[in-house]
KEMARSE-651792 format. One record per atom (N, C-alpha, C): residue number from 1; residue in three letters; atom name; x, y, z. Coordinates in steps of 0.1 Angstrom, whole numbers. Layout:
! KEMARSE-651792
k;r;a;east;north;up
NUM;ALA;CA;X;Y;Z
...
//
This chain:
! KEMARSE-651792
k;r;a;east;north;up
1;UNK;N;226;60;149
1;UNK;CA;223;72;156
1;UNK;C;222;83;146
2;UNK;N;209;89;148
2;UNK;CA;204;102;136
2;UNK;C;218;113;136
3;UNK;N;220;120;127
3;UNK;CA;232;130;126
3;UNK;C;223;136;136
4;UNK;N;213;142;138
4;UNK;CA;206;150;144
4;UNK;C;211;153;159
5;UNK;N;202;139;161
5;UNK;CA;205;132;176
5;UNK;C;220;135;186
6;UNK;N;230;130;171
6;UNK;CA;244;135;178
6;UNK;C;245;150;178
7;UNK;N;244;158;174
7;UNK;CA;246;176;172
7;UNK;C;240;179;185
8;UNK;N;227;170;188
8;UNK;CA;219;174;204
8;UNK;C;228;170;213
9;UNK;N;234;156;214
9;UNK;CA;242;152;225
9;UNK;C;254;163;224
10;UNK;N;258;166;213
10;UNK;CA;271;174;214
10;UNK;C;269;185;219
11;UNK;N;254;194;222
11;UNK;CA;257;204;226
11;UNK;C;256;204;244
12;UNK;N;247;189;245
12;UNK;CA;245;190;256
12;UNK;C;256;187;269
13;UNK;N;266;183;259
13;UNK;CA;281;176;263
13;UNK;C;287;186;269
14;UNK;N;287;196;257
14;UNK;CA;294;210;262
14;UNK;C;289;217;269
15;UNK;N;279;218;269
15;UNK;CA;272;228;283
15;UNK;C;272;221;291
16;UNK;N;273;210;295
16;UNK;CA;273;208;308
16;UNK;C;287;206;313
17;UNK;N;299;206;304
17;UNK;CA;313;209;308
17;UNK;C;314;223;310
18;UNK;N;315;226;304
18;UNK;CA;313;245;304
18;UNK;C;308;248;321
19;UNK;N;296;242;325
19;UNK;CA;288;248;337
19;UNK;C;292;240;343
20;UNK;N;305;226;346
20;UNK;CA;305;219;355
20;UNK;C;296;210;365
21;UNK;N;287;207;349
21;UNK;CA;273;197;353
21;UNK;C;279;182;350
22;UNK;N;266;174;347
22;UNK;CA;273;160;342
22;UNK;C;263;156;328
23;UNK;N;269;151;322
23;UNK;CA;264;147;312
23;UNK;C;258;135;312
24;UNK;N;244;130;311
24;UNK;CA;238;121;317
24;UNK;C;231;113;304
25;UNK;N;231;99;304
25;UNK;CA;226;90;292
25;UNK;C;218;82;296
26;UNK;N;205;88;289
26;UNK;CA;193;77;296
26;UNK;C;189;75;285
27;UNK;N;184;60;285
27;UNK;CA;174;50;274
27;UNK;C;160;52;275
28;UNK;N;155;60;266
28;UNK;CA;142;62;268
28;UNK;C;135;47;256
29;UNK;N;134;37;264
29;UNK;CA;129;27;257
29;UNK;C;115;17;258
30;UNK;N;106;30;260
30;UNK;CA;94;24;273
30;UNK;C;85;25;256
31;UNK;N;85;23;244
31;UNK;CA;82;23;233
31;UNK;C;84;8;225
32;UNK;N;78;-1;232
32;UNK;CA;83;-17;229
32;UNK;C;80;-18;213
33;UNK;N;71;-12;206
33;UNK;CA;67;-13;190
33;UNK;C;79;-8;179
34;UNK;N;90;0;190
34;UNK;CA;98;5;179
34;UNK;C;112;-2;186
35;UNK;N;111;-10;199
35;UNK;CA;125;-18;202
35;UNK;C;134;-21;190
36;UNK;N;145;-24;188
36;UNK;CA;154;-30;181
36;UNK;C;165;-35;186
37;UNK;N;164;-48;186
37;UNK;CA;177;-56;192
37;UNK;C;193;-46;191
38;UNK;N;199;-47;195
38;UNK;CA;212;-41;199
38;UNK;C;216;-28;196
39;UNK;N;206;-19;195
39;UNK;CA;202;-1;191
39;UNK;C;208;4;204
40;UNK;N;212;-1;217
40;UNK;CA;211;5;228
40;UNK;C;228;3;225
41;UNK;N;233;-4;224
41;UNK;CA;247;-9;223
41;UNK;C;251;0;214
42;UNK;N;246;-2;203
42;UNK;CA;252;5;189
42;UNK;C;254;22;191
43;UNK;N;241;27;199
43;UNK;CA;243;41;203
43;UNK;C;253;44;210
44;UNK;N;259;38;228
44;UNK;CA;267;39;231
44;UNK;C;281;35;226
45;UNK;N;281;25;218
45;UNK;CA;297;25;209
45;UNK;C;299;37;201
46;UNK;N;289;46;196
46;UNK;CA;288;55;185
46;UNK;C;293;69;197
47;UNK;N;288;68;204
47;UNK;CA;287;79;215
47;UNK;C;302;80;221
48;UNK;N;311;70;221
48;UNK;CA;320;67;226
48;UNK;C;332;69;215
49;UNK;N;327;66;204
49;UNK;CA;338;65;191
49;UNK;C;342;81;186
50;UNK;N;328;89;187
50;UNK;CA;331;101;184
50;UNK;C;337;110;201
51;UNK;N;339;106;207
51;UNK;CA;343;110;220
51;UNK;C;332;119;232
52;UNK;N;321;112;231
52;UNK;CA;309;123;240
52;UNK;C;310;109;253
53;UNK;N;318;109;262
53;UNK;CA;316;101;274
53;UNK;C;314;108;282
54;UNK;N;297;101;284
54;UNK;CA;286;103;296
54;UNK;C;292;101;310
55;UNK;N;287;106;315
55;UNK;CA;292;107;334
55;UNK;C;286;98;339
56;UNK;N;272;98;337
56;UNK;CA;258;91;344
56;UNK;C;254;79;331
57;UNK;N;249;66;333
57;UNK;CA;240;60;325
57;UNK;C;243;48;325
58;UNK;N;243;44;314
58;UNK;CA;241;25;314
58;UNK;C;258;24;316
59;UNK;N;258;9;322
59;UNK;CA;277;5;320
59;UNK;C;282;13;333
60;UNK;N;282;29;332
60;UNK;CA;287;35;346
60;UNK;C;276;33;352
61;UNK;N;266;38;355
61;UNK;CA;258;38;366
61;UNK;C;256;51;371
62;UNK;N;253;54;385
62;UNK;CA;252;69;390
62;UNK;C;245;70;400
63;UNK;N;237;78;407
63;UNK;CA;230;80;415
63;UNK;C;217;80;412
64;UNK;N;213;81;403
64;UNK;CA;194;84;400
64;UNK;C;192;68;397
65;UNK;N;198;57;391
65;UNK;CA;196;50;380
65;UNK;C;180;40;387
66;UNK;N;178;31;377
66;UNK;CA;184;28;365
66;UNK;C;184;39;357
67;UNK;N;188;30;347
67;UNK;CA;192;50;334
67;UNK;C;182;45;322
68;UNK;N;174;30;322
68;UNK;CA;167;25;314
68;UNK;C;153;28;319
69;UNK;N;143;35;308
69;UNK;CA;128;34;315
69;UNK;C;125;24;317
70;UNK;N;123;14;309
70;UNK;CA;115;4;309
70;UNK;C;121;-4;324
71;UNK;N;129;1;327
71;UNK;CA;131;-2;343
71;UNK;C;124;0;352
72;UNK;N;116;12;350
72;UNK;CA;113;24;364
72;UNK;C;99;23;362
73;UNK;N;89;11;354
73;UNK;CA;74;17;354
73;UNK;C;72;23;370
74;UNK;N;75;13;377
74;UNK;CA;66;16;390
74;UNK;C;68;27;395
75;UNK;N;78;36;394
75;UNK;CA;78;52;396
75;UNK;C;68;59;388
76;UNK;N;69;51;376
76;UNK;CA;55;62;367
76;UNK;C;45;53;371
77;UNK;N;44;44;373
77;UNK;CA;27;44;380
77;UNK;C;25;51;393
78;UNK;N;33;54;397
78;UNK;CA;31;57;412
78;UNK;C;28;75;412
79;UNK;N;37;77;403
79;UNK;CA;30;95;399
79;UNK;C;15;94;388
80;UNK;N;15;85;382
80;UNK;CA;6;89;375
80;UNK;C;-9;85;381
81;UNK;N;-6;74;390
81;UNK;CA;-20;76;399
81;UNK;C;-22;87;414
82;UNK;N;-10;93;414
82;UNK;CA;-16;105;423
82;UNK;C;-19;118;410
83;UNK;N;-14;118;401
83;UNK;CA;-24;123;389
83;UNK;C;-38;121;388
84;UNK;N;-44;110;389
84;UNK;CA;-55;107;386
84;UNK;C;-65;109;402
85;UNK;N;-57;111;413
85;UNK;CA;-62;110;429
85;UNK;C;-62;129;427
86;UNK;N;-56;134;420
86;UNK;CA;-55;147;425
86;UNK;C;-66;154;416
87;UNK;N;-73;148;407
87;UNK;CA;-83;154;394
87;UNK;C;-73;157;375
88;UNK;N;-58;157;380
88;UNK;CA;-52;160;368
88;UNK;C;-48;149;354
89;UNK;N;-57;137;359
89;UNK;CA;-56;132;350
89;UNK;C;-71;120;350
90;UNK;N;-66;111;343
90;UNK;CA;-82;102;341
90;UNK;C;-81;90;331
91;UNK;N;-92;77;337
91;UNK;CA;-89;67;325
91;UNK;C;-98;67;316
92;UNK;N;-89;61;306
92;UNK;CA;-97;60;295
92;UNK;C;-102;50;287
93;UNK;N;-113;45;281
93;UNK;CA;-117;30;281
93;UNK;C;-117;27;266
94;UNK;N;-114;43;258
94;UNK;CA;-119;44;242
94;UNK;C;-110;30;240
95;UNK;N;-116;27;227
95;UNK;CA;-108;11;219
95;UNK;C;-104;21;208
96;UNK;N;-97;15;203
96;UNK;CA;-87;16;188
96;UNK;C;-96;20;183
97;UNK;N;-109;14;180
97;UNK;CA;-120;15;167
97;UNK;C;-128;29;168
98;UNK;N;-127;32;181
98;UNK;CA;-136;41;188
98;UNK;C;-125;55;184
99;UNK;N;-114;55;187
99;UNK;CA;-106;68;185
99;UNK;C;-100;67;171
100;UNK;N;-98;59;160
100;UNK;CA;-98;58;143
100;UNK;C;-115;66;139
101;UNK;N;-124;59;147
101;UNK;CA;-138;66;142
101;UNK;C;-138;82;143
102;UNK;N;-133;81;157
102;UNK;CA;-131;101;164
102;UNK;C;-123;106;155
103;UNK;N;-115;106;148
103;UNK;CA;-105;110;141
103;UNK;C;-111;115;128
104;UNK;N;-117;100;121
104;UNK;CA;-120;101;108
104;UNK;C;-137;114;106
105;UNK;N;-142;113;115
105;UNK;CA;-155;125;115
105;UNK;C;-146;135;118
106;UNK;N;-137;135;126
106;UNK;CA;-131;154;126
106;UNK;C;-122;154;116
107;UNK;N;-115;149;108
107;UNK;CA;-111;151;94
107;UNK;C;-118;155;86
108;UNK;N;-132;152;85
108;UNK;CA;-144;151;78
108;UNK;C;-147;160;77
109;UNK;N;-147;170;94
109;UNK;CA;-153;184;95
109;UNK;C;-143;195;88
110;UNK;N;-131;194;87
110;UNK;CA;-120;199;82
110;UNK;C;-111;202;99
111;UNK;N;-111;195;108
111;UNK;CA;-107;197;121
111;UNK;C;-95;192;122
112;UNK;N;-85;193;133
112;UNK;CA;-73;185;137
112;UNK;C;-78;174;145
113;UNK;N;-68;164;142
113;UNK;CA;-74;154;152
113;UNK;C;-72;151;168
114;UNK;N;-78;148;176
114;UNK;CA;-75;153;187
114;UNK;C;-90;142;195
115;UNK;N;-79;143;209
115;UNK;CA;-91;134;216
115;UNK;C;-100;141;220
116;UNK;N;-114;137;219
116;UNK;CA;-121;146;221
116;UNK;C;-131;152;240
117;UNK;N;-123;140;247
117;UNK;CA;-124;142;264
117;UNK;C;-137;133;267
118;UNK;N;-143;124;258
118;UNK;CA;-150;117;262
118;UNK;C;-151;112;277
119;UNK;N;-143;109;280
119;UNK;CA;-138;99;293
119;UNK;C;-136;107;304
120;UNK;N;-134;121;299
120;UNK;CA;-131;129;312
120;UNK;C;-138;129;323
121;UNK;N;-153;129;318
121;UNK;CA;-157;130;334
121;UNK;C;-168;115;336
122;UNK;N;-163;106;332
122;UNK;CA;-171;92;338
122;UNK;C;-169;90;354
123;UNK;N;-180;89;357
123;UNK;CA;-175;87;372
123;UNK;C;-167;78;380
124;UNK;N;-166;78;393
124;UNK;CA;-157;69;398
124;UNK;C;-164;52;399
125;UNK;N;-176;54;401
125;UNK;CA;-179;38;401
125;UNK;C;-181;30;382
126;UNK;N;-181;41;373
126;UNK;CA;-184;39;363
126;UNK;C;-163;31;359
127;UNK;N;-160;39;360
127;UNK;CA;-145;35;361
127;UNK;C;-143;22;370
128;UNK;N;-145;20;381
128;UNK;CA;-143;9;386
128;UNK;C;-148;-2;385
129;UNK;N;-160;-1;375
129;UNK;CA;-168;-8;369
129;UNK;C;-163;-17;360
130;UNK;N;-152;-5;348
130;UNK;CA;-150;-10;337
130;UNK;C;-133;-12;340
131;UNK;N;-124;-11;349
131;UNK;CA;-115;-21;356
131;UNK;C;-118;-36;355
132;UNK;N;-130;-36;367
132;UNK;CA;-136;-45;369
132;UNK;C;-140;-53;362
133;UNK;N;-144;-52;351
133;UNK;CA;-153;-60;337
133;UNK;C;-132;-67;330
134;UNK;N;-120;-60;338
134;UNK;CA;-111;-60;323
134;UNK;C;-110;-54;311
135;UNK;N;-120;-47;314
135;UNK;CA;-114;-34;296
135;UNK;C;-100;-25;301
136;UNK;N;-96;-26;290
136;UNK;CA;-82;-21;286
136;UNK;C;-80;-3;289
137;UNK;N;-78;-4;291
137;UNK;CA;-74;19;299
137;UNK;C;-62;20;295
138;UNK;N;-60;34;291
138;UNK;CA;-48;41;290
138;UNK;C;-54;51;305
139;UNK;N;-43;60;306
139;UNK;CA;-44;73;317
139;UNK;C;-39;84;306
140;UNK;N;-51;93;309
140;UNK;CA;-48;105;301
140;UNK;C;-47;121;312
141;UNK;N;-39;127;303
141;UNK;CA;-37;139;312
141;UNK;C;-54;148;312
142;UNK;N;-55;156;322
142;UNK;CA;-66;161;318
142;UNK;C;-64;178;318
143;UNK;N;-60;183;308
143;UNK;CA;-54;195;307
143;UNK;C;-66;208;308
144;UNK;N;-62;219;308
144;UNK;CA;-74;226;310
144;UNK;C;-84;230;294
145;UNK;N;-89;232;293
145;UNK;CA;-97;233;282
145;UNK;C;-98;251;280
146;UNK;N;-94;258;287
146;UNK;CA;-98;273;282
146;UNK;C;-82;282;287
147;UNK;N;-76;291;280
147;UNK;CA;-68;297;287
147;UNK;C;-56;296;276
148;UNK;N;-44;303;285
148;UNK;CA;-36;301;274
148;UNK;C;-20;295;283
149;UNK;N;-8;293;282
149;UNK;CA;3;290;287
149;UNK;C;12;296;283
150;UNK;N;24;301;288
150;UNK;CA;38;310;284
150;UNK;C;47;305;290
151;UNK;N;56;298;282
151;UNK;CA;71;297;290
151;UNK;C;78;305;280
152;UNK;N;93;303;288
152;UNK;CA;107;307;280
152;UNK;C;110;302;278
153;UNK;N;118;301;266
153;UNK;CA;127;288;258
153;UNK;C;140;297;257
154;UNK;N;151;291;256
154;UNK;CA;167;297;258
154;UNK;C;171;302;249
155;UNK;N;163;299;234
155;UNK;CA;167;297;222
155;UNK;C;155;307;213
156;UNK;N;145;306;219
156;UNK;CA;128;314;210
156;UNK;C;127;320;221
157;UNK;N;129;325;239
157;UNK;CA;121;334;242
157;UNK;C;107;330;248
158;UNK;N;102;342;250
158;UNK;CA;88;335;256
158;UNK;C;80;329;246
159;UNK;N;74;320;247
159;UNK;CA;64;313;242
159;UNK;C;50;310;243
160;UNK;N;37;309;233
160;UNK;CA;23;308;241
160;UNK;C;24;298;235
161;UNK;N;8;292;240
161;UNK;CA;1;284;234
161;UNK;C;-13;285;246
162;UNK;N;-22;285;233
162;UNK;CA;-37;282;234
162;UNK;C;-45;268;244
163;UNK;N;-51;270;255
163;UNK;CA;-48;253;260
163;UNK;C;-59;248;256
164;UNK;N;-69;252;244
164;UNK;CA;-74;247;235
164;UNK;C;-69;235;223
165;UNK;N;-57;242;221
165;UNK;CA;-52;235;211
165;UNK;C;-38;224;213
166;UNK;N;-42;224;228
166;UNK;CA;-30;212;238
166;UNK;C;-44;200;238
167;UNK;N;-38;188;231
167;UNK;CA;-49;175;238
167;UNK;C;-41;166;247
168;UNK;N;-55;158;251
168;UNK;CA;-55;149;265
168;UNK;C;-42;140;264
169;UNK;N;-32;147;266
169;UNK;CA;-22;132;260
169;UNK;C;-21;120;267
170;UNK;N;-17;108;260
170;UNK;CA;-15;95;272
170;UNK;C;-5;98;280
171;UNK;N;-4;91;292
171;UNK;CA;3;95;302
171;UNK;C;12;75;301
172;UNK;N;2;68;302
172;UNK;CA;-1;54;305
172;UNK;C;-2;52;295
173;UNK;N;0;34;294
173;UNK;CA;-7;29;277
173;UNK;C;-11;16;283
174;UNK;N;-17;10;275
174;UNK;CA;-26;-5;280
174;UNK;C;-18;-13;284
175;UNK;N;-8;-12;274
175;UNK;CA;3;-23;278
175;UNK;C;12;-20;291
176;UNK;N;8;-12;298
176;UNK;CA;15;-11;314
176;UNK;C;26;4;313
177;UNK;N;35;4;298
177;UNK;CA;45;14;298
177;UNK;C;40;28;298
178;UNK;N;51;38;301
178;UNK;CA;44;52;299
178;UNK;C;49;59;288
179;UNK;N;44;66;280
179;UNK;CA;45;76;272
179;UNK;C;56;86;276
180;UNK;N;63;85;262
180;UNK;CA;76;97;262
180;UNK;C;72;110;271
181;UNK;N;63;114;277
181;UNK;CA;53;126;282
181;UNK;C;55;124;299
182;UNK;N;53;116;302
182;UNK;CA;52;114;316
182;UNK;C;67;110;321
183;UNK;N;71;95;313
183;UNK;CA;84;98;319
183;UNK;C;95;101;318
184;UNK;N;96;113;308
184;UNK;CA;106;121;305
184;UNK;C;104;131;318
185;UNK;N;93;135;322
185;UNK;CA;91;142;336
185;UNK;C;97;141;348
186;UNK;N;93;132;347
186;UNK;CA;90;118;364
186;UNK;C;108;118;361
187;UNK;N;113;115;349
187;UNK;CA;129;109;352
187;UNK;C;138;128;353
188;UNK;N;134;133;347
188;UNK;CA;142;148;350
188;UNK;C;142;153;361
189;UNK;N;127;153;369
189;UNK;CA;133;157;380
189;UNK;C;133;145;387
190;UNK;N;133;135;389
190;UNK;CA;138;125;399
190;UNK;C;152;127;399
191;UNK;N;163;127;381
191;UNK;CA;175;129;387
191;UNK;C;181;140;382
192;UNK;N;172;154;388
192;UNK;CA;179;166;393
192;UNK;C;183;168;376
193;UNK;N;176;168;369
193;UNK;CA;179;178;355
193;UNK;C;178;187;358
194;UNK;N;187;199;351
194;UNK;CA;189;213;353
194;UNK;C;181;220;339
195;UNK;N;191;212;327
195;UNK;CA;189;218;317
195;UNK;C;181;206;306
196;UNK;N;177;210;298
196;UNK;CA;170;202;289
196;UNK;C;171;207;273
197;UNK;N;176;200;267
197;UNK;CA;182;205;251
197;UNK;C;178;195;240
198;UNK;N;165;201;233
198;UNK;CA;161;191;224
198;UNK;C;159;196;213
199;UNK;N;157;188;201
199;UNK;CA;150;193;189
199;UNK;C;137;201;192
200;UNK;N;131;207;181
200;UNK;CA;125;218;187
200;UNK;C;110;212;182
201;UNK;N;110;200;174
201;UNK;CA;94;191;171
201;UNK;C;91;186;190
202;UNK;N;98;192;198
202;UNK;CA;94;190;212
202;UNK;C;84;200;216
203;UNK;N;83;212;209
203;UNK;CA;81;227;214
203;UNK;C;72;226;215
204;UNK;N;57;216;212
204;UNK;CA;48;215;209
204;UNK;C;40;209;224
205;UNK;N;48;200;228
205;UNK;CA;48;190;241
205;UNK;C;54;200;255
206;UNK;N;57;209;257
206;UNK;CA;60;216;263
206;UNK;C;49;220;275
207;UNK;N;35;223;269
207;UNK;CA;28;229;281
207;UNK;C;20;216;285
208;UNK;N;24;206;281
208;UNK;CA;19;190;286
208;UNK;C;27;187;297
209;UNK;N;41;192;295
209;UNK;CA;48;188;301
209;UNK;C;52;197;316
210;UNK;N;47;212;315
210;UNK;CA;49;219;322
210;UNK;C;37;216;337
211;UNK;N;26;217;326
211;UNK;CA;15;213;335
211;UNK;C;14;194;347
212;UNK;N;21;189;337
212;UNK;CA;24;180;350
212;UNK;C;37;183;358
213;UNK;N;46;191;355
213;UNK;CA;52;198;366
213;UNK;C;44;207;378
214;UNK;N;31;211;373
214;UNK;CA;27;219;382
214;UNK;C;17;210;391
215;UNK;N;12;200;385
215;UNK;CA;7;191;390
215;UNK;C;13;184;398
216;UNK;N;21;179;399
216;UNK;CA;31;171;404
216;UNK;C;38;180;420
217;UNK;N;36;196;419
217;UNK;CA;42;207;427
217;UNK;C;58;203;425
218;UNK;N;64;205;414
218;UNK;CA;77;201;411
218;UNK;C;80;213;402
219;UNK;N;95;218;403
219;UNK;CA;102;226;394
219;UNK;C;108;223;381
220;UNK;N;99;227;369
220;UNK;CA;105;221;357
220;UNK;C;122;232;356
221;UNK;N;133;220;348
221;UNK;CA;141;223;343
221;UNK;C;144;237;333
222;UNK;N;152;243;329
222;UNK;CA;154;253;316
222;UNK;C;155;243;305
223;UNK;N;144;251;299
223;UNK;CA;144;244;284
223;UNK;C;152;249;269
224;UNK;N;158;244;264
224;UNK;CA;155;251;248
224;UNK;C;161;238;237
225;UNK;N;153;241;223
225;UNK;CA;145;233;217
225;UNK;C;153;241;202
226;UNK;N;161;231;198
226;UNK;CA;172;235;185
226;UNK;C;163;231;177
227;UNK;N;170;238;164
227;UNK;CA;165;243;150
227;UNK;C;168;226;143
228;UNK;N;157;221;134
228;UNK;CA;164;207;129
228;UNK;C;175;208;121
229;UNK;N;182;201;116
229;UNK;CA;193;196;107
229;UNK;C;183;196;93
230;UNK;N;181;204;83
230;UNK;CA;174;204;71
230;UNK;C;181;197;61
231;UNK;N;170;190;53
231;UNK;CA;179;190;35
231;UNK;C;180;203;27
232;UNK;N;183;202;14
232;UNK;CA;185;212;9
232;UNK;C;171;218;2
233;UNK;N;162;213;1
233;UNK;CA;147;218;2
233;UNK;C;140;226;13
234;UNK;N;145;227;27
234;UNK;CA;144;229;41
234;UNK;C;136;216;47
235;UNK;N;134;206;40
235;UNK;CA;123;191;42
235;UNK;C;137;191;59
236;UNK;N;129;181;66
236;UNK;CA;133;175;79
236;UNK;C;141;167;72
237;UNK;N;155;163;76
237;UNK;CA;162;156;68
237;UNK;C;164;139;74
238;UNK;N;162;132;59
238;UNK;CA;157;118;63
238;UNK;C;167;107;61
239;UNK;N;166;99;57
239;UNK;CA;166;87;52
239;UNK;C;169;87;33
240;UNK;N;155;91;30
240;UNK;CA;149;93;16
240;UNK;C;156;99;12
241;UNK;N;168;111;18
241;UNK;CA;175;122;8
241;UNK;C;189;124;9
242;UNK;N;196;110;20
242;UNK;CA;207;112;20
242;UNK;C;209;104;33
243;UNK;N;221;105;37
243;UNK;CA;228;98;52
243;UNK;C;224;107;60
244;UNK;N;219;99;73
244;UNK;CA;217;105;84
244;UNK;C;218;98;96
245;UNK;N;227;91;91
245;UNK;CA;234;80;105
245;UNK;C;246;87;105
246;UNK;N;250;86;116
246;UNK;CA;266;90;122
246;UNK;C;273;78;113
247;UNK;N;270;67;119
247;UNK;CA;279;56;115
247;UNK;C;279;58;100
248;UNK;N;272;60;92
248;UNK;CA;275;61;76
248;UNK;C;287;70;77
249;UNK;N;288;85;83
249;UNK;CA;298;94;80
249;UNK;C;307;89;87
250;UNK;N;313;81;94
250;UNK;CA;328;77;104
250;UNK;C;331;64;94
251;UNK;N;320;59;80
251;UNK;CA;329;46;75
251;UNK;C;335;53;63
252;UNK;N;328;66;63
252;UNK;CA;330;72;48
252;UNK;C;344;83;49
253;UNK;N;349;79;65
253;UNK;CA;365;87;67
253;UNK;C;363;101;72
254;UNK;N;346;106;76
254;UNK;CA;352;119;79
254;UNK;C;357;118;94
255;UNK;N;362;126;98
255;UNK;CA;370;131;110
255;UNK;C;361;127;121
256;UNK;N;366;129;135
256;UNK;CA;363;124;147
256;UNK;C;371;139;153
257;UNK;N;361;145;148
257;UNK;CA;366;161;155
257;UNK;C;368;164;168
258;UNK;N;361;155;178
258;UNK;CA;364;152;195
258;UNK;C;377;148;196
259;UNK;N;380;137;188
259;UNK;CA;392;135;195
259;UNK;C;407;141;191
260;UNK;N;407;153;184
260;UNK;CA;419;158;181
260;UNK;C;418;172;192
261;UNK;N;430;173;194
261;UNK;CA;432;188;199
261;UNK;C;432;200;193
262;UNK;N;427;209;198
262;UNK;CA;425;221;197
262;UNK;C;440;223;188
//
């Protein structure tokens, strides 16, 4: 578990004691390319050793559950095709070779990379066509192309962004699972998140995420989006410059500050 990671659960621990919420542990594991055998285990022993016991999640259980994505596709299919019924989203048929190509010409031009909405407006028989044939689809958001978006964050205040510079994100992936994007949505408000407390490389994903709240006619949660854990360069702190596992610092004897008294 990232030092990071923990400092997030820690805060979210305490606020939700403080406000007499619950503290809730979901596996966001709908990312089969980065699985690792007994990561799910090792987190909760770590979570437990330093004293952060969740209310809601795996082992207890609760009312929303499962508390594992890769449990719940068929809730995110089931929103993300009234996404695509309502106009807010759309498939997409690009291949690997096709979006490495898109990429490498807007690098070229001096551009960011970004999808470029090809797919947005193929029609409905053209789509049912290429079902039909078996080519491979993702579902993408279809966000608006001109305008701008403002939330508040608890932490920065109000916030813009250009919906220029928001792309089509996947919602869906070929292989059936959904994207960190859709069902981090779909599972907050299904089980009644209030508050939401993340690193702040989130801040970016925000009006992706807001906009399928509006899409969806659902009430997004209060957000705010903490400052990273830096090296001493201000670099994101890694691997490469030091310990950033919990478990390294609990064998190296420091303290378990949870579990002493005040």
């Amino acid at each position: 578990m990232h030092i990071g990671g923990l400092r997030t659960a820690l805060y979210d621990y305490l606020y939700a004691k403080k406000t007499g919420g619950k503290f809730i542990l979901r596996i966001e594991d709908t990312d089969r390319n980065r699985y690792v055998k007994g990561a799910v285990e090792n987190l909760i022993t770590t979570l437990k050793t330093v004293g952060l016991e969740f209310d809601e999640g795996p082992e207890k259980g609760g009312n929303f559950g499962p508390y594992f994505q890769s449990e719940r596709k068929e809730l995110y299919w089931k929103y993300a095709r009234e996404l695509v019924q309502k106009g807010k989203a759309y498939h997409c048929f690009c291949t690997p070779e096709d979006l490495e190509k898109m990429r490498s010409e807007q690098l070229a031009k001096g551009l960011d990379p970004r999808y470029d909405g090809r797919c947005r407006n193929l029609s409905k028989e053209e789509v049912e066509k290429n079902i039909a044939e078996g080519k491979p689809y993702v579902i993408r958001l279809k966000t608006p192309e001109t305008g701008e978006i403002s939330f508040f964050d608890i932490i920065r205040g109000k916030v813009t962004f250009d919906w220029e510079t928001v792309d089509d994100q996947i919602l869906m992936k070929s292989d059936g699972f959904p994207t960190y994007h859709l069902a981090v949505v779909v599972d907050d408000h299904l089980m009644k998140i209030s508050h939401i407390l993340r690193g702040e490389e989130w801040i970016s994903s925000v009006p992706k995420h807001l906009f399928l709240y509006e899409s969806l006619g659902w009430k997004p949660p209060k957000m705010a989006h903490l400052p990273l854990i830096l090296n001493p360069d201000k670099s994101k702190l890694s691997k490469r410059q030091g310990d950033v596992a919990v478990e390294d610092y609990l064998s190296k004897g420091y303290l378990n500050f949870l579990r002493f008294p005040n």
